[in-house]
KOLMILO-743307 format. One record per atom (N, C-alpha, C): x negated, y, z negated. Coordinates in steps of 0.001 Angstrom, whole numbers, plus 500000, padded with zeros to 6 digits. Layout:
XYZ/...
***
This chain:
896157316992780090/897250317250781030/897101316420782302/896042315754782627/895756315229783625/896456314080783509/896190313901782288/896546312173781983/898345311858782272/899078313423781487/900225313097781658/900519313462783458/899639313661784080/900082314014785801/900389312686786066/898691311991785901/899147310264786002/900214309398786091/900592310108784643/901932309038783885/902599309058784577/903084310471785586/904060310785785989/904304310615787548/903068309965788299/902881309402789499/903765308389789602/904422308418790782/905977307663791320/906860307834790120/906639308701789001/908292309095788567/908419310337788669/907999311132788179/908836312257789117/908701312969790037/908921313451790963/909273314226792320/908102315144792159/907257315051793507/906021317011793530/907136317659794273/907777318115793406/908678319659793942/908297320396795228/909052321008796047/908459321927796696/908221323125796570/907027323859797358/906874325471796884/907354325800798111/908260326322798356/909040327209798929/908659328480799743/907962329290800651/907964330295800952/908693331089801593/909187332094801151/910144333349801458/910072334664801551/910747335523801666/910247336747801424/912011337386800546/911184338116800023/911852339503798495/911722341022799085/912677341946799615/912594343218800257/911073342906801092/911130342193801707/910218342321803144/908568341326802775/908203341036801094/906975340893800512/907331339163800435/906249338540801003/906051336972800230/905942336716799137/907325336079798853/906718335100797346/907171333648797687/906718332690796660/906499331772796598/907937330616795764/908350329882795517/909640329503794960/908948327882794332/908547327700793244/908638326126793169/910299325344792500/910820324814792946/911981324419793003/911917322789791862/912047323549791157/912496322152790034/913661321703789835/914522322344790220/915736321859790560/916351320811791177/915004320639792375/915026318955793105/914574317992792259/913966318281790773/913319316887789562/914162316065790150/913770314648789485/914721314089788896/915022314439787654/916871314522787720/918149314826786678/917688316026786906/917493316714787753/917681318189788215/917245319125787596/915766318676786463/915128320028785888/914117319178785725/913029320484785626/911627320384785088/911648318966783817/912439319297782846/912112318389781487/912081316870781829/912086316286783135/911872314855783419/910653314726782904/909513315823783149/908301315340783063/907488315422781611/907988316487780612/907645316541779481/908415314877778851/909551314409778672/910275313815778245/909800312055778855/909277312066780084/908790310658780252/907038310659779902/906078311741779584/905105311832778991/905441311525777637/906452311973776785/906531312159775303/906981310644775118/907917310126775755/908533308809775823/907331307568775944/906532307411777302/905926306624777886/904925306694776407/904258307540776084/903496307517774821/903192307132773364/904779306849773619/905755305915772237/904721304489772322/903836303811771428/903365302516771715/904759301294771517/904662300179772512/904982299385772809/906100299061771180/905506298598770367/905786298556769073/906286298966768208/906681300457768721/907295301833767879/908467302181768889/909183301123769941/910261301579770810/911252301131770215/911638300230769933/912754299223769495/914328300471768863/913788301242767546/914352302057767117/914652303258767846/914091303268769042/914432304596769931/914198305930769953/914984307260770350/914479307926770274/915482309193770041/915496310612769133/916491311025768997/916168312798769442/916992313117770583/916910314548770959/917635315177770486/917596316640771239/918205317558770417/918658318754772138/919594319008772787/919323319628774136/920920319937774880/920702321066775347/922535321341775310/922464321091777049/921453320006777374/921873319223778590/920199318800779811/919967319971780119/918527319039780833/917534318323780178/916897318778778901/916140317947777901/917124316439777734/918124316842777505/919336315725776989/919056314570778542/919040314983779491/919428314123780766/917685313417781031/916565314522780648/915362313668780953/915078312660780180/915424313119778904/915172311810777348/916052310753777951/917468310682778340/917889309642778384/917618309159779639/917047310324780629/916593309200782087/915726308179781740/914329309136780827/913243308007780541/913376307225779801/914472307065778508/914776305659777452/915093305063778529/916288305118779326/916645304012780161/915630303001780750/914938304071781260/913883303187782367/912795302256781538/912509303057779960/911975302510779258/912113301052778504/913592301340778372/914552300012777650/914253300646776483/914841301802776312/914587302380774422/916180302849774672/916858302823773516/918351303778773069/917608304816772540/918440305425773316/918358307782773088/919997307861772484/919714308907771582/920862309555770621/920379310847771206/921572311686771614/921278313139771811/922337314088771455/921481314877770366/922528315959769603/922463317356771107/924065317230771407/924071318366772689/925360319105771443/925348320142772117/926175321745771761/927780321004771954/929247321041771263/930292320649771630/930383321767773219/929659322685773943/930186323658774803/928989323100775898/928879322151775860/927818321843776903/928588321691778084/927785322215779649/928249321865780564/928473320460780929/930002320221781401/930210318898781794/929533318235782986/928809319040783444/927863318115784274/926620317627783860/926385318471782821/925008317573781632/925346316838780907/926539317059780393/927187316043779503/927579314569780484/927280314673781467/928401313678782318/926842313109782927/925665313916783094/924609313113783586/923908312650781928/923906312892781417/923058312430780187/924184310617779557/925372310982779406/925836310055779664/925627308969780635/925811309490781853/925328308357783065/923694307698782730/922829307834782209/922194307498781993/922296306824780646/922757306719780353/923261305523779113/923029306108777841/922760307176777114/922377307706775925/923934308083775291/923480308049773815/924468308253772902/924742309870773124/925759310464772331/925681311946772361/926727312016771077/925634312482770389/926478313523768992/926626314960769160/927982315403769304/927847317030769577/928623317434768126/927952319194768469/927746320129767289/927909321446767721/928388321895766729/928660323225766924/927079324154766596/926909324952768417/925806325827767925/925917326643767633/927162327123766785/927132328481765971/927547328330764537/927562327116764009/927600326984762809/926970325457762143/925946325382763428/925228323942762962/924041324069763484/923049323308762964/921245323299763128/921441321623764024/920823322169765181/921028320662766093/919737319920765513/918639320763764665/917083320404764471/917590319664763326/918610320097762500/918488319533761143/919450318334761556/920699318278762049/921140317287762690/920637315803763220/919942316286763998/918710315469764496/917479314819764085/917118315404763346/916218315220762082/916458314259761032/917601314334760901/918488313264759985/918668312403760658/919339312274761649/919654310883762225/918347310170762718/917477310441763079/916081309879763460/915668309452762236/915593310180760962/915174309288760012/915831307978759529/917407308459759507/918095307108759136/917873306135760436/917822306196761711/917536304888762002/916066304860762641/915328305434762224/913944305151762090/913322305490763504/914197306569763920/913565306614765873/912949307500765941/911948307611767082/911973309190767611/911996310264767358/911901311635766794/912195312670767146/911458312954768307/912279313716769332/911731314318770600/911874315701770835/911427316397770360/912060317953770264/912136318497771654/912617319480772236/913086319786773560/911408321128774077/911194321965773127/910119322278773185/908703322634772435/909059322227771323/908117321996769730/907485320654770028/906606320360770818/906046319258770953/904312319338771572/903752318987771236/902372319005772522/902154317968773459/903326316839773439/903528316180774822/904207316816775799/905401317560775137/905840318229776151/905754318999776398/905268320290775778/904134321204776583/903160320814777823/902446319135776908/901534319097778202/902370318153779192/903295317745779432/904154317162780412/904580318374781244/905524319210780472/905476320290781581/904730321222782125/903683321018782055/902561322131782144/901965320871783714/902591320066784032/901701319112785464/902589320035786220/903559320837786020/904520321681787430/903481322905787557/902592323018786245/901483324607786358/900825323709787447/900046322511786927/899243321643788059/899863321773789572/900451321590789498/901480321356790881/901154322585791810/901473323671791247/901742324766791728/900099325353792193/899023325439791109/898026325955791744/897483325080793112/897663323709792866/897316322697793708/898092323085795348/899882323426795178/900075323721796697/900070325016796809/899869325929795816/899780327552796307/898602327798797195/897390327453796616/896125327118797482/896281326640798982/896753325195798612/896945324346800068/897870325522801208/898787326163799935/899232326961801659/899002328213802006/898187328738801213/897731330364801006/896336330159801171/895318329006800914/894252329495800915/893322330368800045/894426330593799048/894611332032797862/894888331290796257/894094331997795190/894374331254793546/896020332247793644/896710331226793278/898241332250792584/897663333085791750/898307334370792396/897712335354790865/898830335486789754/899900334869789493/900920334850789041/901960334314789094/902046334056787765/903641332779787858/904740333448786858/906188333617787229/907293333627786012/908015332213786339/908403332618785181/908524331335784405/910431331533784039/910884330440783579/912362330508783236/911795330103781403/912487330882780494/912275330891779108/913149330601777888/913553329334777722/914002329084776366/913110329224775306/912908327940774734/911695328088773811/909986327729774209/910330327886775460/909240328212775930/908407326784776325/908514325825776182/907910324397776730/907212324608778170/908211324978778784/907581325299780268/906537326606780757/907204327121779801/906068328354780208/904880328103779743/904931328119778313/903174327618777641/902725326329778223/903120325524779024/902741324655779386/902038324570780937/902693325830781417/902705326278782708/901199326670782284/901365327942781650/899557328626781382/899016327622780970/899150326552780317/897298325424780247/897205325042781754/898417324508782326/898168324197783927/897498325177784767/897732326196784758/897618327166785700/896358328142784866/895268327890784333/895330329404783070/894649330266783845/894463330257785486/893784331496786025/894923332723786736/896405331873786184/897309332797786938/897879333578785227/898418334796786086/899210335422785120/899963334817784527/900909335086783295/901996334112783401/903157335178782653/904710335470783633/905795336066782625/906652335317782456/907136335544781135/908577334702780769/909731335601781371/910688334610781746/911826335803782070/913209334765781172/914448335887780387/915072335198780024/916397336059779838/917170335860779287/918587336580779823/918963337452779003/919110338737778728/919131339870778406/919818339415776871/919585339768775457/919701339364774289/919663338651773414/918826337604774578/918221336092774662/916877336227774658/916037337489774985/914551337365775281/913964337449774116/913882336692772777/913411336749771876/911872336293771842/911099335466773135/909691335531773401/909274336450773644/909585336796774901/909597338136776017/909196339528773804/910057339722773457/910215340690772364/909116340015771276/908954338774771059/907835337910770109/906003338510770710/906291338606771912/904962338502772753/904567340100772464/906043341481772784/905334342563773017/905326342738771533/905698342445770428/905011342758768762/904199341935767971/903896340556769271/902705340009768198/902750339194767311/904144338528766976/904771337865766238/906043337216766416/906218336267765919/907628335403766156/908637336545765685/909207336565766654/910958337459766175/912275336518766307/913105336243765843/914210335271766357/915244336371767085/916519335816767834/917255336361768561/917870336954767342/918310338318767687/919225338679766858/920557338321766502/921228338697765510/922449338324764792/923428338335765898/924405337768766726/925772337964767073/925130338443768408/924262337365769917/923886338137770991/924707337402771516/924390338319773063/926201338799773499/926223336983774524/927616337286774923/927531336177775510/926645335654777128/926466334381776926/925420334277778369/925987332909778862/926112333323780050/925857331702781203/924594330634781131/923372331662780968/922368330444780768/921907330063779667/923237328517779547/923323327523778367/922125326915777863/921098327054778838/919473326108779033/918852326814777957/919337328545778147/917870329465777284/918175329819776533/919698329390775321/919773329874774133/919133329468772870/917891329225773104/916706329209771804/917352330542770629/917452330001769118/917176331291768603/916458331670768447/914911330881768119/913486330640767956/912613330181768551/911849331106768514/910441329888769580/909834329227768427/908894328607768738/907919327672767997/906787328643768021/906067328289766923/904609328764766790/903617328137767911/903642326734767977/902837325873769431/903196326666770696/904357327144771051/904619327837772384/904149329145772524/904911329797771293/904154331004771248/902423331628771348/901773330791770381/900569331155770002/899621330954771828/900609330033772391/899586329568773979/899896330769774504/901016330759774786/901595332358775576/900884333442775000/901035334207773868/900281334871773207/898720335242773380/898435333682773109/896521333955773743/896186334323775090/897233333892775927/897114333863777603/897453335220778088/897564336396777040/898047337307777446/899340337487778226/900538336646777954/902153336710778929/902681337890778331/903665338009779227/904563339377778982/905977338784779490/906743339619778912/908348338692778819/909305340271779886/910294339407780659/911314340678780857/912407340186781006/913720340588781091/915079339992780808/916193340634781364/916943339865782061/917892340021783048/919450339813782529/919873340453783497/921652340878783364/922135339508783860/923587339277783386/924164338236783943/924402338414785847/924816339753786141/924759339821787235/923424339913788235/922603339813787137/921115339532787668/921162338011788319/921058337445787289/921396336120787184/922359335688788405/923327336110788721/924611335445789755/923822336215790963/923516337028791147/922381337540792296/921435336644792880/920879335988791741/919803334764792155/920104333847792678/921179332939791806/922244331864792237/922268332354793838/922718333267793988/923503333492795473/922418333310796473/921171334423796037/920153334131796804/919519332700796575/919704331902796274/918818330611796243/919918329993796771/920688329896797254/922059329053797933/921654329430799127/922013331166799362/922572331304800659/920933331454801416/919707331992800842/918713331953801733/917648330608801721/917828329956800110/916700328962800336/917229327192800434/918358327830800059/919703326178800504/919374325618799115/919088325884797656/918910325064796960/920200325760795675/920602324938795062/921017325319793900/920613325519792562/920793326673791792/919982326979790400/921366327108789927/920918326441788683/921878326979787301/921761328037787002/922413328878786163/921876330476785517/920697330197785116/920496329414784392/919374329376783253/918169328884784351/918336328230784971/917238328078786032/917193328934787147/917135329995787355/917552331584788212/916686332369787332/917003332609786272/916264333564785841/915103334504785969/913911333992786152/912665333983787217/913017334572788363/913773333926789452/914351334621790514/914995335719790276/916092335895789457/916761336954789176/915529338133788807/914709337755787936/913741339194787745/913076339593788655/912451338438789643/911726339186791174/912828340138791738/914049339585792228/914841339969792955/915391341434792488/915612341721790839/915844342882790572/914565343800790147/913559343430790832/912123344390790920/911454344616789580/911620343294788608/911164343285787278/909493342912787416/909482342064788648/908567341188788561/906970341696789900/906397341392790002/905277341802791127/905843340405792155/905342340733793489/905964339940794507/904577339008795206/903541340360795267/902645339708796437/901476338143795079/901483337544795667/900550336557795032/901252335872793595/903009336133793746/903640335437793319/904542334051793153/904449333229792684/905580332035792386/905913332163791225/907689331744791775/908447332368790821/909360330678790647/909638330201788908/910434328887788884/911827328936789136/912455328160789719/913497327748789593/913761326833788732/913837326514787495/913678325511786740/914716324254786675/916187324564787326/916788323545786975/918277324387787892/918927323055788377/920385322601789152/921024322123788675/921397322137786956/922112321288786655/923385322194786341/924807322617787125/925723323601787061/927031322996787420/928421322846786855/929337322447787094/929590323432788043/930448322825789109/930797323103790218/931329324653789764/932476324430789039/933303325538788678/932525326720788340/931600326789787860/931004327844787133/929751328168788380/929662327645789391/928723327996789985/929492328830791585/930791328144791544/931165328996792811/932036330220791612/932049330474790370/932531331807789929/931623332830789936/930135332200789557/928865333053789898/928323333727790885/928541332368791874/927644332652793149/928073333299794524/930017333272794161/930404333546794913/930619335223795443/
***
């Protein structure tokens, strides 16, 4: 993990940790939302990329991401000089769709309720011989995102003086979180994820992979609709002892509001989450940092939330 910190010296952003207070108690905020392309996955995605040897770029590289994975793969092909193909959701927000584009990548969209973006993707990487980059089934990008765990014990210290005794985490299929605990493994670590969506959070308290159930209800955060975790994400979380809890949409637009109106930054739903569970007293406060994982939110949908 060190190595990918390296990689990632002058490309992506040391976030800031934030200090605030939650009903009167300090916690802590690391703000990934300021990445570059406005989430955490810059840094898994230019580790997984940069790692490609010289020789094995030409054919490129093929994702799979209903928008921040989608925007880091094609930040780092660009910079790389590799072509990115990225299978996104036909319901992706137009501001991921519109930054993953700006960065020059292809985009095949699919329906995620009657199509496998894995099997999709899977196919097209074989026919033109590129890449697969999975969004969190990877051990580059586990250990790419796991330099924000680095990050965090490194300025929690510098400004506390104190080991973080605890981190939540924002939870799709989990890349960031299990990646968070190798960074961090002396802090706690919870997943938080959006109420019929917490299929880790529910994997973790029985011990076993569970997928989301049949027909869950609808959600704003487009980032954390995993149906499945991976066995690699799980089994880290799992050993590290995490515990999962899961929030209301109006949880969620609670956070948004509070991360606007008190810390001036913007979160997507899906990057709130974390916040949303401190804020609705899911979470412990004192010797906490809590992620903001990502800003990537069309205008429209963020003043219907936040307002």
């Amino acid at each position: 993990m060190r190595a990918a910190a390296h990689a990632l010296t002058g490309i992506g952003v040391l976030t800031p940790l934030i200090s605030t207070e939650i009903r009167g108690e300090p916690v802590h905020i690391k703000a990934e939302c300021l990445q570059r392309t406005g989430s955490f996955k810059l840094r898994g995605a230019w580790w997984r990329l940069s790692s490609i040897p010289a020789e094995g770029r030409a054919a490129g590289v093929v994702a799979f991401s209903s928008g921040n994975h989608a925007q880091g793969v094609a930040w780092a092909a660009q910079r790389l000089g590799m072509p990115a193909l990225i299978v996104m959701p036909a319901d992706a927000p137009a501001a991921k769709v519109a930054g993953t584009q700006a960065a020059g990548a292809e985009i095949l969209f699919y329906d995620r309720l009657t199509e496998s973006r894995e099997a999709i993707a899977a196919r097209v990487a074989q026919e033109r011989g590129a890449v697969l980059v999975p969004s969190f089934d990877d051990p580059w990008i586990v250990e790419g995102q796991g330099t924000a765990g680095l990050e965090i014990a490194a300025q929690y210290r510098a400004q506390t003086g104190r080991d973080v005794e605890r981190i939540a985490v924002c939870c799709g299929g989990g890349g960031l979180s299990s990646g968070i605990a190798l960074g961090a493994p002396d802090a706690d670590i919870i997943v938080a994820e959006p109420e019929g969506w917490d299929d880790m959070g529910e994997s973790l308290r029985r011990g076993e992979i569970v997928p989301v159930q049949p027909d869950p209800p609808a959600t704003s955060c487009d980032a954390l609709q995993t149906l499945r975790v991976a066995p690699l994400t799980f089994d880290i979380l799992k050993g590290r002892g995490a515990t999962g809890v899961a929030v209301s949409e109006a949880e969620v637009a609670e956070a948004m509001r509070f991360a606007f109106e008190r810390l001036k930054i913007v979160a997507e739903p899906g990057g709130a989450v974390a916040l949303a569970a401190a804020l609705a007293g899911k979470v412990s406060l004192a010797g906490t940092v809590l992620l903001v994982s990502g800003g990537n939110v069309d205008p429209a949908t963020f003043r219907r939330l936040a307002s």
